[in-house]
C-alpha positions in Angstrom: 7.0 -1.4 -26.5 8.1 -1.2 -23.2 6.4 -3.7 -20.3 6.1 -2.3 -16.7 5.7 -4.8 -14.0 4.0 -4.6 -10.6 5.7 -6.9 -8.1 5.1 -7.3 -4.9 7.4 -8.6 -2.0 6.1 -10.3 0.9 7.6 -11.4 4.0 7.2 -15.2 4.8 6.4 -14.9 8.5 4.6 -11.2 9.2 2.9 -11.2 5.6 3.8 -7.6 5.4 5.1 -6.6 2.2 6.1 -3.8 -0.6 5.2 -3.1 -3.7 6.9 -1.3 -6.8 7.0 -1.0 -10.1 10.0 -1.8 -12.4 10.4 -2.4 -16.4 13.3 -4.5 -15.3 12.1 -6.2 -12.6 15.0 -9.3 -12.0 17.8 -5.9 -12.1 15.1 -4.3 -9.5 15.2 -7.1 -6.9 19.0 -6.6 -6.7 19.3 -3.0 -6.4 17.0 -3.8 -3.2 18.6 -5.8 -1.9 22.5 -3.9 -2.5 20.5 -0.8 -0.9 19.8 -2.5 1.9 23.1 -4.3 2.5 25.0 -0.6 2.1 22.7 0.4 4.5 19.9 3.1 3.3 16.9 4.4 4.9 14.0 2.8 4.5 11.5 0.8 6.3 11.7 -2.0 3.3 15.3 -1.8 3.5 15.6 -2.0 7.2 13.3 -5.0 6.7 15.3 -6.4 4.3 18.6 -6.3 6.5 16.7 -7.5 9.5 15.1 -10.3 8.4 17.4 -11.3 5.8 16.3 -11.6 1.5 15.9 -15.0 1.7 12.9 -14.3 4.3 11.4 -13.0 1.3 8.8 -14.3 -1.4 9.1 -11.9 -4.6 6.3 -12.2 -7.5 4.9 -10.0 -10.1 1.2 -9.5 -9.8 1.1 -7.7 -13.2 2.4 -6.3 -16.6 1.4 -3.4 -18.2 2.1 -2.2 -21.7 3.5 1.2 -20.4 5.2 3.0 -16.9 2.4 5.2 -16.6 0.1 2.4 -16.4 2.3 0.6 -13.9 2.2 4.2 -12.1 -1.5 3.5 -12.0 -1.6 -0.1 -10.8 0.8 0.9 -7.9 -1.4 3.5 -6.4 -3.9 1.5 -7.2 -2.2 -1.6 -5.0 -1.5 1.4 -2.1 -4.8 2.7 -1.8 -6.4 -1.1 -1.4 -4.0 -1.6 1.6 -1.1 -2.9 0.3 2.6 -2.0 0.7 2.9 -2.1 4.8 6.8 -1.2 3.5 6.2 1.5 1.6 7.2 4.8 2.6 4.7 6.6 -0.2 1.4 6.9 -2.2 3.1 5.4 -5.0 3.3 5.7 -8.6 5.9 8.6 -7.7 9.2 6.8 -7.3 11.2 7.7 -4.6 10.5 11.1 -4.1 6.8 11.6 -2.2 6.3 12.0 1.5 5.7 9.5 4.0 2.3 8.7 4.6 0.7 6.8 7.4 -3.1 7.7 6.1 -5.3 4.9 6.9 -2.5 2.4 7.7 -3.7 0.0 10.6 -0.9 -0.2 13.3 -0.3 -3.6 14.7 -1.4 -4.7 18.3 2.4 -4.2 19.5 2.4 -0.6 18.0 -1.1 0.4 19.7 0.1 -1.1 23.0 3.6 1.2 22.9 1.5 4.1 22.6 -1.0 3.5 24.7 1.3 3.1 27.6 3.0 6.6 26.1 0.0 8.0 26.9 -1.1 6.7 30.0 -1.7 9.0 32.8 -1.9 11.7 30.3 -5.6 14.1 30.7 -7.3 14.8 27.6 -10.1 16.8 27.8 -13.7 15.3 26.6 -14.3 18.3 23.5 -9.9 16.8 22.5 -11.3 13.3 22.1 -14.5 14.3 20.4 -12.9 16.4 18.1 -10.3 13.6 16.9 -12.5 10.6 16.7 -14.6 13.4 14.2 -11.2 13.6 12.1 -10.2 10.0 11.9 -14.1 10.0 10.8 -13.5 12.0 8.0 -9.6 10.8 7.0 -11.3 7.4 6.4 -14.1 8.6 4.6 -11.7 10.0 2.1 -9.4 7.2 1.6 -12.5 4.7 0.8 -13.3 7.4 -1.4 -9.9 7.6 -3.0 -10.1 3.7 -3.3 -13.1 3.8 -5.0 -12.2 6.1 -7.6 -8.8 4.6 -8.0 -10.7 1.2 -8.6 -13.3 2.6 -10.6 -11.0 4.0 -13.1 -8.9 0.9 -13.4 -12.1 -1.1 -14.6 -12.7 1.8 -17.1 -9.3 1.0 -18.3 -9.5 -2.4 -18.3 -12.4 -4.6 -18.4 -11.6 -7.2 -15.7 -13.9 -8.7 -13.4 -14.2 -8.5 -9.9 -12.8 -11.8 -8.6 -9.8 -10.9 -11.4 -9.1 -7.3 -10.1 -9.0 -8.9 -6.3 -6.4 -11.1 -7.2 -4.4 -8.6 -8.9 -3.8 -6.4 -6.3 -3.8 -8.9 -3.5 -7.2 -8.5 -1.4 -10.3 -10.0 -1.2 -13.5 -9.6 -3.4 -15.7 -8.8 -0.6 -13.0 -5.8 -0.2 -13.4 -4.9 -3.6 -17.4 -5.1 -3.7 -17.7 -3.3 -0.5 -15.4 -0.2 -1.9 -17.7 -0.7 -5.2 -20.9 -1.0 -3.7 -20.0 2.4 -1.2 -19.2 4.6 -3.5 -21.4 3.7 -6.9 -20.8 6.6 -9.1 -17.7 8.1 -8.5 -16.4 10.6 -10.9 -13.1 9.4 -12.2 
């Protein structure tokens, strides 16, 4: 039987990091990391030739018996906040859409924008109708949490403390998604 693992790949000084999915993990690391050196698009692999592998820390957080469960642990790992590098939802390979949903922007990020915007008149009904928006956006991505976590526990019986350390977050994090959204249908 075939063994996926979920690794995870953090840089030293930021913290930020990406996460995949690979039955051949050690082979995985080094297509990385001859991706980035030939140059391709991607915000990990931009990383990667900025900073330099060695910047790196690679681990495996966990096995799975099958791909499709390692699909599952890495939008699993996504929806809890993980994978600043990550262009997608994951579990998809390559080939899904850029998503930003719910990612928090640094402090050097807001700033840029902020002074992009400066000077620039929004009217009072704008504002009111985007903060309503965001409102909602959020709303659905703790939902989408929740259900993603409730149906890992179905899954697999693991405890709290155990499912916060295998996707890389705190257990408060994971009782507060819990405790929101009780009886989500999975």
């Amino acid at each position: 039987m075939t063994k996926c693992a979920l690794y995870r790949v953090i840089h030293r000084e930021t913290g930020r990091d990406y996460v995949g999915i690979s039955v051949d993990y050690k082979r995985r690391w080094r297509v990385h990391k001859q991706r980035a050196a030939r140059g391709d698009k991607s915000h990990f692999y931009s990383a990667l030739r900025k900073y330099g592998p060695c910047s790196f820390d690679w681990k495996v957080i966990a096995w799975t018996s099958c791909f499709k469960g390692g699909c599952q642990l890495e939008k699993l790992a996504r929806h809890l906040g993980l994978g600043h590098y990550n262009m997608t939802l994951g579990g998809e390979g390559t080939l899904g859409c850029p998503v930003n949903l719910g990612r928090k922007q640094t402090d050097e990020t807001r700033a840029k924008l902020r002074a992009c915007r400066a000077g620039v008149a929004r009217p009072a009904e704008e504002v009111l109708r985007r903060a309503a928006t965001n409102s909602r956006r959020y709303q659905q991505l703790i939902k989408q949490r929740a259900t993603a976590l409730h149906r890992l526990l179905l899954q697999h019986p693991y405890t709290r403390p155990e499912l916060a350390a295998l996707v890389g977050v705190s257990r408060s994090c994971i009782i507060r998604t819990l405790n929101k959204y009780p009886n989500v249908p999975c």
